[in-house]
C-alpha positions as CSV (number, residue, x, y, z in Angstrom):
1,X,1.2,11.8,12.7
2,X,1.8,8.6,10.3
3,X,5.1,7.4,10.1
4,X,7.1,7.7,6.7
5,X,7.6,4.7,4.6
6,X,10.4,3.7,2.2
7,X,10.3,1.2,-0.7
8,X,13.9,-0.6,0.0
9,X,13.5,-3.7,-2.6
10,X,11.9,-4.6,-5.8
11,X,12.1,-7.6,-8.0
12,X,10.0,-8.3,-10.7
13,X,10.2,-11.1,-13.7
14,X,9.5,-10.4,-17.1
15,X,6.2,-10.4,-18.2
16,X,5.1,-13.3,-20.6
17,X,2.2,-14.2,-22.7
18,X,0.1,-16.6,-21.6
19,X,0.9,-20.2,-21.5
20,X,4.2,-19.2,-23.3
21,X,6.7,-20.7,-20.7
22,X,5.6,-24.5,-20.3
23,X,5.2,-25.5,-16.5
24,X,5.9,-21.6,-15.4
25,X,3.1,-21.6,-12.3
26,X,2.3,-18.7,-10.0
27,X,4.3,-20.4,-7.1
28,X,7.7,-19.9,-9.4
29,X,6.7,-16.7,-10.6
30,X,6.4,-14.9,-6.9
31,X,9.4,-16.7,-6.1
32,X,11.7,-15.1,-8.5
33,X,10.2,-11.7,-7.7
34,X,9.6,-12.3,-4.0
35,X,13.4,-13.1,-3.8
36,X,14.8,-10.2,-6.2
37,X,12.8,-7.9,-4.0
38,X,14.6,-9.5,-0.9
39,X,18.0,-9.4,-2.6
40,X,17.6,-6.1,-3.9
41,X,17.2,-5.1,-0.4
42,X,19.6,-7.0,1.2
43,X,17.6,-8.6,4.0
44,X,16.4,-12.2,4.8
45,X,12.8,-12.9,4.7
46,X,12.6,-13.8,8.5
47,X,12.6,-9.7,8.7
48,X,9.1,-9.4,6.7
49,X,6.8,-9.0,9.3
50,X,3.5,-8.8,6.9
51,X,2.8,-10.0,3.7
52,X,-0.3,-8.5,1.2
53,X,-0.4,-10.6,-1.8
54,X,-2.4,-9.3,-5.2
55,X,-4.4,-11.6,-7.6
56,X,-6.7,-11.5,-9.6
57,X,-7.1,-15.0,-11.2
58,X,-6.5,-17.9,-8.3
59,X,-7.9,-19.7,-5.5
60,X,-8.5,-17.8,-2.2
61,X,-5.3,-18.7,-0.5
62,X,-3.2,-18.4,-3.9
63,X,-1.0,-15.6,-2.0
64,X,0.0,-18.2,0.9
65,X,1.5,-20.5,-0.8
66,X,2.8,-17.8,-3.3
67,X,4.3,-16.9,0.0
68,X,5.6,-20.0,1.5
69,X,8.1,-20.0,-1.6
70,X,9.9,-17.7,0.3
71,X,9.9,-18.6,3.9
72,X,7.2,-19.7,6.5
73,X,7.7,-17.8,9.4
74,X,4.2,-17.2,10.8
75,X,3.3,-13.7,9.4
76,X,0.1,-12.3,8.7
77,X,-0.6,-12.9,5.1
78,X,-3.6,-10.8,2.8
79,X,-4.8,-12.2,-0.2
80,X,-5.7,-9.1,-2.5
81,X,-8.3,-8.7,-5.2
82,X,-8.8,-5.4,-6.6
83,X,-9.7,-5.6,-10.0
84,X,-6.6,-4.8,-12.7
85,X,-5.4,-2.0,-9.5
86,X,-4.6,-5.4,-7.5
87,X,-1.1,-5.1,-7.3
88,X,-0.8,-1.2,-6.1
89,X,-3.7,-2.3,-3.3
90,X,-1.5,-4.4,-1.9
91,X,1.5,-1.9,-2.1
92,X,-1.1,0.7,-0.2
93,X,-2.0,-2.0,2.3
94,X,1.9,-3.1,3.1
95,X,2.9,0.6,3.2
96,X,-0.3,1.5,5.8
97,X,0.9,-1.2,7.5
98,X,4.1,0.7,8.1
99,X,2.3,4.4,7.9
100,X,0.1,3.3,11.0
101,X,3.1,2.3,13.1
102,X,1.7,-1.3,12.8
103,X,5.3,-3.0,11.5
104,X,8.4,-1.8,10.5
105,X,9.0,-4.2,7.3
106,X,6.2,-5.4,5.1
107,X,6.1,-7.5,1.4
108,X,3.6,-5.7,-0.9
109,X,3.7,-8.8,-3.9
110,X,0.9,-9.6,-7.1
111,X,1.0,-12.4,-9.6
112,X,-1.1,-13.2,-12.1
113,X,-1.3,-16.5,-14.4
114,X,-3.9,-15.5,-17.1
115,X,-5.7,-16.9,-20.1
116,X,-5.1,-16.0,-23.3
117,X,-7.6,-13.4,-25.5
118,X,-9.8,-11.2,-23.5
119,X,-10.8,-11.3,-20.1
120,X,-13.9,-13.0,-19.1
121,X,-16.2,-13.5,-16.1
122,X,-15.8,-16.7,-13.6
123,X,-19.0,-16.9,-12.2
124,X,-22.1,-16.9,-14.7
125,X,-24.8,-17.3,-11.3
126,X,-24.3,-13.6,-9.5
127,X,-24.4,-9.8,-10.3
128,X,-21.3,-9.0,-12.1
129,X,-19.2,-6.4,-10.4
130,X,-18.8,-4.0,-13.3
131,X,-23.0,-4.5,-14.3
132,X,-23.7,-0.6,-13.1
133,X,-21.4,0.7,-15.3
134,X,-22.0,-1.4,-18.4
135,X,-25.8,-0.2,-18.2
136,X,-25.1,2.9,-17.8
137,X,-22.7,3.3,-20.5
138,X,-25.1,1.3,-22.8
139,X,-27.3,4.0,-22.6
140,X,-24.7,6.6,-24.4
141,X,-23.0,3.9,-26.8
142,X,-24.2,0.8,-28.8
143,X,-22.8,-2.5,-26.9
144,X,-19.5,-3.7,-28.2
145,X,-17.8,-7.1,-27.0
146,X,-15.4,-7.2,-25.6
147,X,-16.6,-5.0,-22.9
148,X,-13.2,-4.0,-21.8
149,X,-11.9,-2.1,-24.9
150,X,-15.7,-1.1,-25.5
151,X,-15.9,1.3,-22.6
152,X,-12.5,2.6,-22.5
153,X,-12.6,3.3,-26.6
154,X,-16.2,4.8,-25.7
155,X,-14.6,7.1,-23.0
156,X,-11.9,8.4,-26.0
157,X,-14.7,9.1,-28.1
158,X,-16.4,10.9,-25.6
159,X,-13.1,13.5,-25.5
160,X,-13.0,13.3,-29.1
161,X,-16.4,14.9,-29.4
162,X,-16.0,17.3,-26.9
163,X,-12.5,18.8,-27.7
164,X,-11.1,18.2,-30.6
165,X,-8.8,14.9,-30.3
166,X,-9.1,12.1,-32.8
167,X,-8.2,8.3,-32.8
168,X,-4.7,9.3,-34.0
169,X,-3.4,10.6,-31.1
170,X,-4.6,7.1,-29.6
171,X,-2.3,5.7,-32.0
172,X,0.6,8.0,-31.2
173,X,0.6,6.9,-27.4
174,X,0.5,3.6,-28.5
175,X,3.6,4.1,-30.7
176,X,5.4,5.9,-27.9
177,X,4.9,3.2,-25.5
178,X,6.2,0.4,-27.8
179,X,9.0,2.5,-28.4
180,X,9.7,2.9,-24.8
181,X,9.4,-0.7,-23.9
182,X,12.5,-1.4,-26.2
183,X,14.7,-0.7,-23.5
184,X,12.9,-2.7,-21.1
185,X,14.2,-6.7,-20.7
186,X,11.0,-7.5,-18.4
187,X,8.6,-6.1,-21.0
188,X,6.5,-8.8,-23.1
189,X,6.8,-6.7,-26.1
190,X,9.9,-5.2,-27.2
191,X,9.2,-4.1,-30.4
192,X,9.0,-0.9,-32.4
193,X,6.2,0.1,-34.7
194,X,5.6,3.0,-36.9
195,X,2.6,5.3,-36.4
196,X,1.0,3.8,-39.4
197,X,1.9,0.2,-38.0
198,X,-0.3,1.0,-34.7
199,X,-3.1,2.2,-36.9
200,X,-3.2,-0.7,-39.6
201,X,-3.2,-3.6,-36.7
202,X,-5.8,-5.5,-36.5
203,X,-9.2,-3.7,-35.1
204,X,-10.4,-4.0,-31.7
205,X,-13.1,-1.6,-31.3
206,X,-14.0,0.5,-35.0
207,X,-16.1,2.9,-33.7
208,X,-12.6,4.6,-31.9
209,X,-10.4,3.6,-33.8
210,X,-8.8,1.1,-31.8
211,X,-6.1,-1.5,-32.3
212,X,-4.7,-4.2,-31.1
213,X,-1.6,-2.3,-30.6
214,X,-3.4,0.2,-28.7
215,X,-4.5,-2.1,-26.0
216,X,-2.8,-3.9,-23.4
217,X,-2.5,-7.7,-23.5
218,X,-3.3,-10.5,-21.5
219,X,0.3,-11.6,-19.5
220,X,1.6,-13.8,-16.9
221,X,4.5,-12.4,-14.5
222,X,4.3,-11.0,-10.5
223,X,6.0,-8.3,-9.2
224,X,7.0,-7.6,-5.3
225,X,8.3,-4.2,-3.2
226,X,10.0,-4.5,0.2
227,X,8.8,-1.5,2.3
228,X,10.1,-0.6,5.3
229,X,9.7,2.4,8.3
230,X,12.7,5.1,8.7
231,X,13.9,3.2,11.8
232,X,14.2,0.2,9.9
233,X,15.8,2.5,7.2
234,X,18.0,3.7,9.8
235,X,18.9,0.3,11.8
236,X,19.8,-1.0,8.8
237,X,22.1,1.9,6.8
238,X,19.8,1.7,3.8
239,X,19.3,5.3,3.1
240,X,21.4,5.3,0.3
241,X,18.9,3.1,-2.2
242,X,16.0,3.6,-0.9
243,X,12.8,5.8,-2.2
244,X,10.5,7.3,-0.1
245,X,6.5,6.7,-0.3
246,X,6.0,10.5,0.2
247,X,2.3,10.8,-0.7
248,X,-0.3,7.7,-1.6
249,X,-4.2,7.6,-1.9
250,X,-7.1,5.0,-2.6
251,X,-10.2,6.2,-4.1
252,X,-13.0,4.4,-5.3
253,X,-16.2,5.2,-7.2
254,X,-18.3,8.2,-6.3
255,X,-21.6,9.4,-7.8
256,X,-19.8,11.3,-10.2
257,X,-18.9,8.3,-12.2
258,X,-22.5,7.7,-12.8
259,X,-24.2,11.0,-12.4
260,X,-22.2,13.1,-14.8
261,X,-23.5,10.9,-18.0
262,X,-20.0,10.7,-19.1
263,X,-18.0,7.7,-20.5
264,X,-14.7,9.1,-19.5
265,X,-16.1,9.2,-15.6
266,X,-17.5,5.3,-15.8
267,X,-13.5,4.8,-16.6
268,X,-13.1,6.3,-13.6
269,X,-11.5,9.9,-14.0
270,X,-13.0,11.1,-11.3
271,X,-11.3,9.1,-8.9
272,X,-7.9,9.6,-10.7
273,X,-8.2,13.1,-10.1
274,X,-9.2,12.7,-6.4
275,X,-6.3,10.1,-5.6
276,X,-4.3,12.4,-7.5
277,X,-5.3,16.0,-5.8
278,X,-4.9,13.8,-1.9
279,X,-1.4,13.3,-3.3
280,X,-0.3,16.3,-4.4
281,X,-2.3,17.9,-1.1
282,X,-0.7,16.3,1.0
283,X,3.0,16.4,-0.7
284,X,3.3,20.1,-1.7
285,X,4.0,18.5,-4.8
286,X,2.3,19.4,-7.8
287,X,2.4,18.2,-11.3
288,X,5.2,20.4,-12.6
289,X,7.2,19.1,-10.0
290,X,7.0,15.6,-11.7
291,X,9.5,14.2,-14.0
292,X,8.6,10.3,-14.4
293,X,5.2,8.8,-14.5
294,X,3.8,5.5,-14.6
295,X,-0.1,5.6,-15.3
296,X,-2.7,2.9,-16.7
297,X,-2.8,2.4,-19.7
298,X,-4.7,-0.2,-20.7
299,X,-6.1,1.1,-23.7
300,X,-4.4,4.4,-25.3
301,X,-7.7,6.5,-24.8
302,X,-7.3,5.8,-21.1
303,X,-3.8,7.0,-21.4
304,X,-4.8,10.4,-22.9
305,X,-8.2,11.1,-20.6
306,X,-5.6,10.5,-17.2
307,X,-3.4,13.5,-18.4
308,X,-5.9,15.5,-17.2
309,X,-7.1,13.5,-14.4
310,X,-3.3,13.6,-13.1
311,X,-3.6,17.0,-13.8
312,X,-0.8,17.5,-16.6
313,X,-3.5,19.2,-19.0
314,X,-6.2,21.5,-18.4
315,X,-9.4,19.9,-19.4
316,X,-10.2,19.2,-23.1
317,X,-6.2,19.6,-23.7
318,X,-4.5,15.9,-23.6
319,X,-4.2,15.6,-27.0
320,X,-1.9,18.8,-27.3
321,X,0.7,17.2,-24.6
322,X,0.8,14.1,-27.5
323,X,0.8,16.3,-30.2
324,X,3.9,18.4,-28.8
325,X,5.7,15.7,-27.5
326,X,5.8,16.3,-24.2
327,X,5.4,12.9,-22.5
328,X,8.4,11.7,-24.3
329,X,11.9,11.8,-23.7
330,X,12.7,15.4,-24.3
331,X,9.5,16.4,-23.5
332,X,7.8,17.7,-20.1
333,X,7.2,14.3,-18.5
334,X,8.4,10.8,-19.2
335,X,4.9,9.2,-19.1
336,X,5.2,4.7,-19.2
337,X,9.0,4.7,-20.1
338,X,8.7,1.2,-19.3
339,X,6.2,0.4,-22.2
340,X,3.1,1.0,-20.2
341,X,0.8,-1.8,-20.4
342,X,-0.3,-1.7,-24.1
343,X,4.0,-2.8,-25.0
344,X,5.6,-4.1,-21.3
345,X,2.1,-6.3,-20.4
346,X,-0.4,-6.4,-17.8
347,X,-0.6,-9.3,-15.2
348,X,-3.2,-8.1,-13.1
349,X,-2.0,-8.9,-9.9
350,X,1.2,-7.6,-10.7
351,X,0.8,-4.4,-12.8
352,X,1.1,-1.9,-10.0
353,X,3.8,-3.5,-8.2
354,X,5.8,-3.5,-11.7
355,X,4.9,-0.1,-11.8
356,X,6.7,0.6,-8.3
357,X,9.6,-1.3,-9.3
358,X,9.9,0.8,-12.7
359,X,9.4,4.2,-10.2
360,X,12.1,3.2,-8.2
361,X,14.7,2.2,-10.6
362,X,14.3,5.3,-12.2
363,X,14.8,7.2,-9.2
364,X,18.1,5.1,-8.2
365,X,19.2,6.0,-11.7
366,X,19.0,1.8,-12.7
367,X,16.9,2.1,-15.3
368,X,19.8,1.7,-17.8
369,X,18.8,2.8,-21.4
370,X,15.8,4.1,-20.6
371,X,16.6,6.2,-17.5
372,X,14.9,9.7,-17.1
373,X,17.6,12.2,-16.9
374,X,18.1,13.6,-13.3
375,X,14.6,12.4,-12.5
376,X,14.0,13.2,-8.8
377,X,10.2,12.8,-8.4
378,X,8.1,10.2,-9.7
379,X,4.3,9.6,-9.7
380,X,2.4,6.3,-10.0
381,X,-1.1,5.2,-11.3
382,X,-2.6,2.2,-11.1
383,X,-6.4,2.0,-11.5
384,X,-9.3,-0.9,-11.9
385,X,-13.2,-0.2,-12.8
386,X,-15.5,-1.6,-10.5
387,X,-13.6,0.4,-8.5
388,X,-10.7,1.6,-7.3
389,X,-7.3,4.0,-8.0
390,X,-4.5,3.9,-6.4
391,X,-2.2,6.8,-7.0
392,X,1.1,6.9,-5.6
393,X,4.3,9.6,-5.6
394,X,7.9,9.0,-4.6
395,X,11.1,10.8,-3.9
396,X,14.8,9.5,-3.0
397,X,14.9,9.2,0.9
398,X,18.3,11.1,0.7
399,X,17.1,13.7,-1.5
């Protein structure tokens, strides 16, 4: 039987373009969140008893001395790479940490300091992780560059075709999540934009339709989560504030993603429906249940296709959730009220544990303006091709 686990802090900065604060270095970055997270849940750091850093962009060791900004004490420390689902690996790993009875309080944390415009390859003299499923999706779709908004945009065409939807409800998840992220101080973006705003941006990838303000930009910031066990929980009278990891999975890529010859799969629906079935498996929970979500949207198409994977539409039906407003406020969920990606930013390393942060403010009732009335149950997802998902769900722990 694994042993429960309870987020009890989380710190995050805001999220910055590139290069935008002068002499602003990953070391400064984890420290702010590293030490909100600690503050937040009011213990020293000579309690952490494991540390699992995210990263993306950095030198081996980057999450050492990202680290040693907030104490030294001797701890086992992980440096995570995960592709852009970095930061919730690290959240899984500090929480199985706890799950497998292994410590009773761990520090999930991810950074990222990026470059600006699109992301590009380090190495130029070995396989490239993500060569599999460029091939294969060259075979269904002309190449575009950049490869990132290419294959996702491909994977909205692909549910265009088959049911129905069409590049403008692309551009109305985009508007919704710029809307959202008004309310959000840590977001990189806090403006508004009309429908026909999103649409007229400049164009990213024609083919879909897509926009610069349907895609998520390149960002510096970190995020952290203190987790702790219920004894800890106990010991240590936190009940009150803290949120309870109730059901978490990790899946990576199956042979569905390349045997099915579909675009949407290479983005890898498959394993968001997997992670997401092990969650609501094991919970009892199931997506009616849900009031809040935070999901990946790094390009608005992704957005729509992981309705379905999370299992909030029936297949071939994303596009009606948009077009009845039901991932709004006012409407069945509250999908990205912090801006998603595309409007609050996406620091690799630090995209999921933002995510957890935004889960459990909203679950506290802290979210301020853009709190999700009476919102009791919240699910997270965090994904990265190449691959890997990490869904997660969370409840109050006095609930």
């Amino acid at each position: 039987m694994s042993n429960k686990v309870y987020v009890i802090g989380v710190g995050m900065t805001k999220f910055e373009k590139p290069g935008r604060k002068e002499g602003w270095d990953y070391p400064a970055m984890a420290k702010e969140s590293g030490n909100k997270a600690l503050d937040d849940a009011g213990i020293p750091f000579d309690q952490i008893e494991q540390a699992h850093v995210g990263f993306m962009y950095g030198e081996s060791t980057s999450g050492q001395r990202a680290i040693y900004e907030l104490g030294m004490t001797g701890i086992p420390i992980t440096n995570v790479n995960n592709n852009c689902s970095t930061g919730s690996t690290a959240l899984y790993l500090a929480a199985s940490a706890i799950r497998g009875g292994l410590a009773d309080c761990t520090l999930a944390l991810g950074f990222e300091k990026m470059q600006p415009g699109s992301l590009t390859t380090s190495y130029e003299d070995r396989e490239q992780p993500l060569m599999n499923h460029i091939q294969a999706l060259a075979e269904m779709r002309e190449f575009a560059f950049p490869p990132a908004p290419w294959m996702f945009g491909a994977a909205g065409l692909e549910h265009n075709e088959r049911y129905g939807s069409t590049p403008e409800h692309f551009a109305k998840i985009a508007e919704k999540n710029h809307r959202h992220s008004a309310n959000n101080p840590y977001a990189q973006f806090q403006d508004v934009y009309s429908l026909e705003e999103v649409k007229d941006a400049k164009m990213v990838y024609a083919e879909a339709g897509l926009t610069r303000l349907m895609c998520s930009p390149t960002s510096d910031g970190s995020g952290a989560a203190v987790l702790a066990s219920e004894k800890f929980v106990e010991d240590n009278n936190l009940g009150d504030r803290a949120v309870e990891i109730v059901g978490q999975a990790m899946v990576t890529d199956m042979r569905s993603t390349f045997d099915t010859n579909s675009a949407i799969n290479l983005v890898g629906a498959d394993m968001s429906r997997k992670a997401a079935d092990k969650v609501y498996a094991s919970t009892g929970l199931t997506p009616d249940d849900v009031d809040v979500i935070e999901l990946h949207d790094c390009f608005a198409p992704n957005e729509l296709i992981t309705y379905e994977a999370l299992g909030l539409a029936g297949e071939g039906e994303a596009h009606k959730l948009v077009d009845n407003g039901d991932t709004t406020y006012g409407g069945r969920w509250v999908v990205n009220p912090s801006g998603g990606l595309i409007s609050k930013g996406h620091p690799l390393g630090a995209t999921g544990l933002a995510q957890c942060a935004e889960m459990t403010w909203q679950l506290r009732g802290d979210a301020d303006a853009r709190q999700v009335d009476g919102a009791k149950v919240a699910l997270q997802h965090n994904i990265g091709l190449g691959g890997a998902v990490v869904v997660t769900a969370y409840q109050p722990a006095n609930r």
